[in-house]
MARGU-696875 format. One record per atom (N, C-alpha, C): residue number from 1; y, z, x. Coordinates in Angstrom, 2 decimals, decimal comma. Layout:
BEGIN
 seq      c2      c3      c1
 NUM       Y       Z       X
...
***
This chain:
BEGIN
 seq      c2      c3      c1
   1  -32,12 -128,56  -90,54
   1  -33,47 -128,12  -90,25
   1  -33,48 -127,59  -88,81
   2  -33,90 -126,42  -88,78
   2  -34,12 -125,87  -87,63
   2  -35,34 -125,86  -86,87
   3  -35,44 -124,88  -85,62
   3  -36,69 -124,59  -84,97
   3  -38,00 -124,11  -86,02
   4  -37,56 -122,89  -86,77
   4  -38,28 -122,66  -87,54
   4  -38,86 -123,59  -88,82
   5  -38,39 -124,14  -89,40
   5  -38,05 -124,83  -90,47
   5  -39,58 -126,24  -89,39
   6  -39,10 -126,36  -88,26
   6  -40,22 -127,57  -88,29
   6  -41,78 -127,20  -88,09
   7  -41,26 -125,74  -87,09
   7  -42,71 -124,88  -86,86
   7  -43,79 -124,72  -88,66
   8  -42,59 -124,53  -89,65
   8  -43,12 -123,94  -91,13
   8  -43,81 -125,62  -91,24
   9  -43,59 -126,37  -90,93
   9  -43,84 -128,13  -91,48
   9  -45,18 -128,44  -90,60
  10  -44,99 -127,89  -89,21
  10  -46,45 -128,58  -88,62
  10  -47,47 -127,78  -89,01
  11  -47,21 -126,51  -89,32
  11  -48,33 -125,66  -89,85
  11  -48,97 -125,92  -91,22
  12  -47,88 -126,14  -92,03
  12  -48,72 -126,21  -93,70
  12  -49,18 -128,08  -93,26
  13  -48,26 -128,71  -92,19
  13  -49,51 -130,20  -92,41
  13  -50,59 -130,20  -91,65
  14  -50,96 -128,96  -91,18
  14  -52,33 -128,77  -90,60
  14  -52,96 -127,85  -91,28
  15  -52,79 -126,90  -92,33
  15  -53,55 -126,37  -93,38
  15  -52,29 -126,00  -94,48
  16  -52,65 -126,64  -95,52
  16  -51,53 -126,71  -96,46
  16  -51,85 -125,32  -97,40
  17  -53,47 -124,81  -97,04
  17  -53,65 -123,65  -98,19
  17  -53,84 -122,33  -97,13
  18  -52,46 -122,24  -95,64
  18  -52,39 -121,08  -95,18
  18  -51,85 -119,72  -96,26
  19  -52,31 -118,72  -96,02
  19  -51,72 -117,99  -97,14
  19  -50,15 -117,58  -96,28
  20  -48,95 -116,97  -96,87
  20  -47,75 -116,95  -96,28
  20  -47,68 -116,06  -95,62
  21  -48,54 -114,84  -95,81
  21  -48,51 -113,78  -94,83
  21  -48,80 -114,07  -93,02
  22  -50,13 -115,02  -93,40
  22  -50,30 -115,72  -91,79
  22  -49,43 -116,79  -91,47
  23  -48,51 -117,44  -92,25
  23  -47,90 -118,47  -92,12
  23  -46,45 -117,90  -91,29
  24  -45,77 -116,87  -91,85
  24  -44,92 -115,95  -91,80
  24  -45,16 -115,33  -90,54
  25  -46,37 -115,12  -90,08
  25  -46,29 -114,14  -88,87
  25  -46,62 -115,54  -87,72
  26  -47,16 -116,38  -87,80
  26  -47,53 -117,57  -86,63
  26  -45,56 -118,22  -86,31
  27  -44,96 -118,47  -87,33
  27  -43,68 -118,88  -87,32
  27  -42,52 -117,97  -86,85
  28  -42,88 -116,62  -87,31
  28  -42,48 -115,36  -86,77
  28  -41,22 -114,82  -87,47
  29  -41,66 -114,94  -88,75
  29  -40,38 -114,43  -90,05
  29  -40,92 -113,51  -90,81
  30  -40,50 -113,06  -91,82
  30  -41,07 -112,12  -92,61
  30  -41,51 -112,59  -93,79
  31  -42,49 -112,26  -94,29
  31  -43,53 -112,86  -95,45
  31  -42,06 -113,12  -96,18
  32  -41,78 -112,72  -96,70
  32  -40,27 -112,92  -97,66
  32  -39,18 -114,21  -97,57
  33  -38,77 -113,70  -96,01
  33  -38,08 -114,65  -95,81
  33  -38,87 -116,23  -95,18
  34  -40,42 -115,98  -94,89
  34  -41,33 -117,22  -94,69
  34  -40,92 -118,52  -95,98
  35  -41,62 -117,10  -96,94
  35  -41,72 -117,92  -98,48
  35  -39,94 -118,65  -98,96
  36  -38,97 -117,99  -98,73
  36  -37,70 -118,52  -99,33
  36  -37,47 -120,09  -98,88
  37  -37,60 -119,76  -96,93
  37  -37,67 -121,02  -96,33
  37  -38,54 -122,07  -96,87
  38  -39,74 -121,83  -97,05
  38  -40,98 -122,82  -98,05
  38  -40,41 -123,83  -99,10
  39  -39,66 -122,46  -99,89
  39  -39,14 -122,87 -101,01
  39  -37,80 -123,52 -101,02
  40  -37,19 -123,74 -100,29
  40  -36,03 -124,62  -99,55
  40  -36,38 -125,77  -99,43
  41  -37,65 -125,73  -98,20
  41  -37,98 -127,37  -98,12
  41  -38,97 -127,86  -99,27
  42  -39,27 -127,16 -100,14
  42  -39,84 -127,97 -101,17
  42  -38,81 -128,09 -102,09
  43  -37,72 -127,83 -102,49
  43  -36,64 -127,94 -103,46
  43  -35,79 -129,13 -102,74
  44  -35,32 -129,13 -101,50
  44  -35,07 -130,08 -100,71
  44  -35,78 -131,60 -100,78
  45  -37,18 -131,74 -101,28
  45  -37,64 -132,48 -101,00
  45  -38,25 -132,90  -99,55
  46  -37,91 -132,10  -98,64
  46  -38,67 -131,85  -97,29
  46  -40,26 -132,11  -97,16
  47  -40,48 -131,20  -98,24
  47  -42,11 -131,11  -98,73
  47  -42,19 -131,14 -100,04
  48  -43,00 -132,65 -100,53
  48  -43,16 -133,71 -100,93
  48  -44,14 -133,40 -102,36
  49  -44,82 -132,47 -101,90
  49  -45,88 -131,72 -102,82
  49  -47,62 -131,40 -101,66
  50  -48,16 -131,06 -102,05
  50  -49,58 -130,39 -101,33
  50  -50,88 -131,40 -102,05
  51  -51,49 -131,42 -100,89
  51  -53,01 -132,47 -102,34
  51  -54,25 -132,29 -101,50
  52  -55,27 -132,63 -101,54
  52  -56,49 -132,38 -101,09
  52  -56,72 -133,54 -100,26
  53  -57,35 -133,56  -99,14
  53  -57,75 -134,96  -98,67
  53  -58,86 -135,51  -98,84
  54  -59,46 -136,33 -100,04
  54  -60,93 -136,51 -100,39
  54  -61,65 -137,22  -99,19
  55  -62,52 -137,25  -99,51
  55  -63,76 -137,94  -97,88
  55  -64,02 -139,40  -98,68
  56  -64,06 -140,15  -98,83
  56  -63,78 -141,52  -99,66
  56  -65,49 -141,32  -99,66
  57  -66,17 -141,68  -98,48
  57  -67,06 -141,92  -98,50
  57  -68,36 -141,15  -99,20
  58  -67,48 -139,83  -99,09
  58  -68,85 -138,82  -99,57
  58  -68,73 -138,66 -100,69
  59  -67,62 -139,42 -101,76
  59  -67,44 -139,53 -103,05
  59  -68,42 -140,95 -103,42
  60  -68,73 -141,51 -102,42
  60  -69,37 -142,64 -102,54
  60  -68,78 -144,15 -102,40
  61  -67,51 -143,93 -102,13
  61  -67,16 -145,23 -101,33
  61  -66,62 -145,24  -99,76
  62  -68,02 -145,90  -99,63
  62  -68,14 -146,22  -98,06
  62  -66,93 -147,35  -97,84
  63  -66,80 -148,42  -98,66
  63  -65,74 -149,83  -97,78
  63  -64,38 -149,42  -98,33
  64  -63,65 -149,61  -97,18
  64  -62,08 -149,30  -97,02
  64  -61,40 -150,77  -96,88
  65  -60,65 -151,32  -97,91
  65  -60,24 -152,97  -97,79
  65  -58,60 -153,18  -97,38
  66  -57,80 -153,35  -97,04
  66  -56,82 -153,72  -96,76
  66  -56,05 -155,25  -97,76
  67  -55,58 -155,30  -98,64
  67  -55,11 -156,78  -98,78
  67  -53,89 -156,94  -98,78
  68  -53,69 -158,14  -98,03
  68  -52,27 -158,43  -98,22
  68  -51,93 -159,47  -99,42
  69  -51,04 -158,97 -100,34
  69  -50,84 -159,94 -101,67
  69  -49,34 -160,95 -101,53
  70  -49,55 -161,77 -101,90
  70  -48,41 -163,00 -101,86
  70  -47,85 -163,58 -103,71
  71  -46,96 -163,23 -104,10
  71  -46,97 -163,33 -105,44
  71  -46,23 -164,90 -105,50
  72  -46,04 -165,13 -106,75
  72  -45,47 -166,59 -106,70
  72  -43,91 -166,61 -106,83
  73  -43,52 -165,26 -107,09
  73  -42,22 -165,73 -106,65
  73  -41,33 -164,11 -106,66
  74  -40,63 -163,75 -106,15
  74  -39,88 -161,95 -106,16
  74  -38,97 -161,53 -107,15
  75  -38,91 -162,36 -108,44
  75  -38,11 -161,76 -109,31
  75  -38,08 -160,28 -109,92
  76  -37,16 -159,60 -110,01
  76  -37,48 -158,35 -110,43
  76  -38,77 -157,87 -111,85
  77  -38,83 -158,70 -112,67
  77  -39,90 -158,96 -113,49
  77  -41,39 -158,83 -112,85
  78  -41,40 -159,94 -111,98
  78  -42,64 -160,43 -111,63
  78  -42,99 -159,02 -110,47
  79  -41,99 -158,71 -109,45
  79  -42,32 -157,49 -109,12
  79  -42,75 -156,17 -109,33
  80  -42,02 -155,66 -111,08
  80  -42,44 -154,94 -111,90
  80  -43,67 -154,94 -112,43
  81  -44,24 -155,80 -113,35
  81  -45,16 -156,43 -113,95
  81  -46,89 -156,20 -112,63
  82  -46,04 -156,73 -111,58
  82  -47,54 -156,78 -110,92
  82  -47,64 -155,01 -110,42
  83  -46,40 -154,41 -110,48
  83  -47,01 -152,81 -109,69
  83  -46,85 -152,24 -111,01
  84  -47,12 -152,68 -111,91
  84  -47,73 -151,85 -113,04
  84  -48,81 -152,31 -113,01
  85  -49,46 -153,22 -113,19
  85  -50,57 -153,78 -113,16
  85  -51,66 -153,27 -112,48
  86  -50,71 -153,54 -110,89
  86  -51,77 -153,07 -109,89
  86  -52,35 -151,10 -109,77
  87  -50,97 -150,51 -110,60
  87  -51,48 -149,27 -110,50
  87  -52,44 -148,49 -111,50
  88  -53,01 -149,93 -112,41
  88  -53,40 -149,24 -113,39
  88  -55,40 -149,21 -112,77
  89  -55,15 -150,04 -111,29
  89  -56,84 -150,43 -111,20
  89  -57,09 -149,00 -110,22
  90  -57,91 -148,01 -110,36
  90  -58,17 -146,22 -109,54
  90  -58,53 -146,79 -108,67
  91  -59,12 -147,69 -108,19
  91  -59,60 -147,94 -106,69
  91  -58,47 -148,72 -105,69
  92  -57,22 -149,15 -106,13
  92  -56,00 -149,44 -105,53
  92  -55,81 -147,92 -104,91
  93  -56,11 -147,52 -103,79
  93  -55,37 -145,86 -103,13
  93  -53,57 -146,10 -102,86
  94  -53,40 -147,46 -102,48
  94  -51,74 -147,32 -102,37
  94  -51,76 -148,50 -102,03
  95  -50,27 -149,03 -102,62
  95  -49,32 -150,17 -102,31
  95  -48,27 -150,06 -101,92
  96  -47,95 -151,25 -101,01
  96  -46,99 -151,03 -100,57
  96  -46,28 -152,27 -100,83
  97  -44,92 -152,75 -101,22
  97  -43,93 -153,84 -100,99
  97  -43,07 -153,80  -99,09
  98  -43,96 -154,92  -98,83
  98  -43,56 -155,09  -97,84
  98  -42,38 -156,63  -96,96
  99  -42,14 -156,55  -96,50
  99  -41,31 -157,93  -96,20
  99  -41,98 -158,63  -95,03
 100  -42,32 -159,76  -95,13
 100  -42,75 -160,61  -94,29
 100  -43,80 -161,65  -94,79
 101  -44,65 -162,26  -94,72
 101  -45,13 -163,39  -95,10
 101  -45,68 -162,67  -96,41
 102  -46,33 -161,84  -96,55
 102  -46,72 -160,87  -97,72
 102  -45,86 -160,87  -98,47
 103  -46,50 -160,46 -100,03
 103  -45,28 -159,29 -100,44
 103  -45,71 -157,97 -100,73
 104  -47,37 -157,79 -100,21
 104  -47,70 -156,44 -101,06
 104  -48,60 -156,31 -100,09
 105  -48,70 -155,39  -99,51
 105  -50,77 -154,67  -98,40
 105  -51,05 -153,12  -99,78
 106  -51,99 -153,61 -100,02
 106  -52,78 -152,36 -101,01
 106  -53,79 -151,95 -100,32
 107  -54,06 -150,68  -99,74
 107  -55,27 -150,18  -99,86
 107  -56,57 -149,89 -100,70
 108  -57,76 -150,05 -100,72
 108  -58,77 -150,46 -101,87
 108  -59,91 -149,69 -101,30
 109  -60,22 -148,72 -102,11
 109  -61,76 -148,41 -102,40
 109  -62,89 -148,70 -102,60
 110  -63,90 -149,00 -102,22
 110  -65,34 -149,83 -102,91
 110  -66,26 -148,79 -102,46
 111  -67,28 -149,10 -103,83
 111  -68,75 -148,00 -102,97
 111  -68,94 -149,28 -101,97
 112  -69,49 -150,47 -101,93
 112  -69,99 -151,53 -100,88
 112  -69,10 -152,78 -101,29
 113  -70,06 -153,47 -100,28
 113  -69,02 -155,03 -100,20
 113  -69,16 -155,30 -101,49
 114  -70,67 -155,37 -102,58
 114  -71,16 -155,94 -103,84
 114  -69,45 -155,42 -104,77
 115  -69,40 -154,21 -104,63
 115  -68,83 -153,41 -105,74
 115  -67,31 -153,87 -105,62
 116  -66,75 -154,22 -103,80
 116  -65,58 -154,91 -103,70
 116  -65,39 -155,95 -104,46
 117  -66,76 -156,76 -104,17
 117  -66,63 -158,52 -104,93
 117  -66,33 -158,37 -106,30
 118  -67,40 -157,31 -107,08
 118  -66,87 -156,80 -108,89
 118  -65,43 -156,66 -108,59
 119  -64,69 -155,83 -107,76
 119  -63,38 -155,52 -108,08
 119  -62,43 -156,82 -107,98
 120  -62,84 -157,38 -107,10
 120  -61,98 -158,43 -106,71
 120  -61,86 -159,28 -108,00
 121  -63,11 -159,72 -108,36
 121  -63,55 -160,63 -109,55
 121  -62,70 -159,98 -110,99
 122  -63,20 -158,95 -111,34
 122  -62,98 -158,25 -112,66
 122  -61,38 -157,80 -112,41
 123  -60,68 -157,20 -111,49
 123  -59,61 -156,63 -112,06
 123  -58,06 -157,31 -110,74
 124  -58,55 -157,28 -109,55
 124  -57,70 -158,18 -108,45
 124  -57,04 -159,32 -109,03
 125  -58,31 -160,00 -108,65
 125  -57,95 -161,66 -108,92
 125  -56,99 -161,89 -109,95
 126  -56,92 -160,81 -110,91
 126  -56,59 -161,05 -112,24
 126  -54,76 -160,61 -112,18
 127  -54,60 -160,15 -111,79
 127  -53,23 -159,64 -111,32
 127  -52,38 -160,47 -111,30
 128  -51,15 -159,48 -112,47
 128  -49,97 -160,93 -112,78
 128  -49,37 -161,47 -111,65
 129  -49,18 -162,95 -111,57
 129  -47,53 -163,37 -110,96
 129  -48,75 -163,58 -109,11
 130  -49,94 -163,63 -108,90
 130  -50,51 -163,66 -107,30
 130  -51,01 -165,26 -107,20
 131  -50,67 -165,23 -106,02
 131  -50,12 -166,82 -105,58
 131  -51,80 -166,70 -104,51
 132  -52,09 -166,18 -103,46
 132  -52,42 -165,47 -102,27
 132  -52,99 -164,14 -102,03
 133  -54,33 -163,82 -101,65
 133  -54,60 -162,27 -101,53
 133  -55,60 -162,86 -100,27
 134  -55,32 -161,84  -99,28
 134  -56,07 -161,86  -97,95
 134  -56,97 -160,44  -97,66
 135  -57,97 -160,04  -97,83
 135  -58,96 -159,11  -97,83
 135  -59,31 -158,78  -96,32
 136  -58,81 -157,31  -95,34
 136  -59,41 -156,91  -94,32
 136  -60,33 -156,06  -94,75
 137  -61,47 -155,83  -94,37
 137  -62,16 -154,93  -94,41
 137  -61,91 -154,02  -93,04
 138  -61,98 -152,85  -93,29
 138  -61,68 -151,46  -92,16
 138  -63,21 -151,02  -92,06
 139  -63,23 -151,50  -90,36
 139  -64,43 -151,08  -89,56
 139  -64,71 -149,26  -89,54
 140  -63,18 -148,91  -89,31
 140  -63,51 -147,36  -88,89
 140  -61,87 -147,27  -88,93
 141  -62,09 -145,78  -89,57
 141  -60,60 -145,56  -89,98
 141  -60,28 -144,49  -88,25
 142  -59,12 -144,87  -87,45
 142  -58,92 -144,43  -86,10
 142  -57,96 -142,72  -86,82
 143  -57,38 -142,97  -87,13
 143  -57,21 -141,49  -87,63
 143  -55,56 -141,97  -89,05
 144  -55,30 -141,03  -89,63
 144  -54,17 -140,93  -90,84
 144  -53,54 -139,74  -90,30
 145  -52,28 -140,02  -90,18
 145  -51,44 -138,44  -90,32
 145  -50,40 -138,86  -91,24
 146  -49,64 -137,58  -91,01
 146  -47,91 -137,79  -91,93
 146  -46,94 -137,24  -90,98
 147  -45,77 -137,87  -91,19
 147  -44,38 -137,82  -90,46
 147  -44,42 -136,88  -89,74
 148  -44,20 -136,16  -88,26
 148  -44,27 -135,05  -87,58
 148  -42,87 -134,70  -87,62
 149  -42,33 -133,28  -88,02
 149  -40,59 -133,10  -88,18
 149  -40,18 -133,57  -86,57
 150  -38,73 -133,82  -87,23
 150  -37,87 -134,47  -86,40
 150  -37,99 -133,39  -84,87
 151  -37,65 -133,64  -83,33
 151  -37,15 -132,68  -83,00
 151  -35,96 -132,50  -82,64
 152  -35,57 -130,86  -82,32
 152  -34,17 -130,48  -82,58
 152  -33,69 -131,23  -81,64
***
């Protein structure tokens, strides 16, 4: 990965729907050879795929929850079993397997606290193989980015 190659990366992760003609001339290649490079690091796996960033809130969920999950024990089963489980509930935004007193921090959606407690109750709690679940609620999200390319 070169100079160019990271210039093409900070640009589409600051507007992913530049068209290539302006993309091509800010990076300073030719629409042609812009697009080949594109298509390198997305065949590469460089770039991961493109997606929209929804507003959580203006979809109507205002509370952002954090939990850390503790299962009863790490067998490959019981690990399986619960991240199928857990990916089947839409208001899980992401999990993660993590190491340390945890074994899982999921991010969680709610319109309000009421609608958290339904989730917790109806589909959380319920989750195979959980020993332990610790609930942060997020005051204010300080900002989200993604990986900035390496430099040369």
């Amino acid at each position: 990965m070169d100079r160019i190659d990271r210039s093409i990366l900070i640009q589409l992760q600051n507007n992913a729907r530049i068209s290539n003609v302006e993309l091509a001339d800010i990076v300073g290649l030719s629409p042609s050879a812009c697009l080949r490079r594109v298509g390198l690091l997305e065949k590469s796996g460089i770039i991961d795929g493109y997606q929209a960033q929804l507003n959580a809130a203006k979809l109507g969920h205002e509370v952002l929850v954090l939990m850390q999950i503790t299962l009863n024990g790490q067998s490959a089963d019981m690990l399986a079993e619960f991240e199928a489980a857990v990916a089947e509930v839409p208001q899980v935004l992401a999990c993660f397997l993590i190491a340390g007193d945890s074994d899982y921090i999921l991010r969680v959606a709610a319109r309000d606290v009421a609608d958290f407690g339904r989730l917790h109750a109806e589909h959380l709690s319920g989750l195979p193989h959980v020993l332990r679940m610790e609930s942060s609620f997020v005051v204010r999200e300080v900002f989200t980015r993604s990986l900035a390319p390496p430099a040369a």
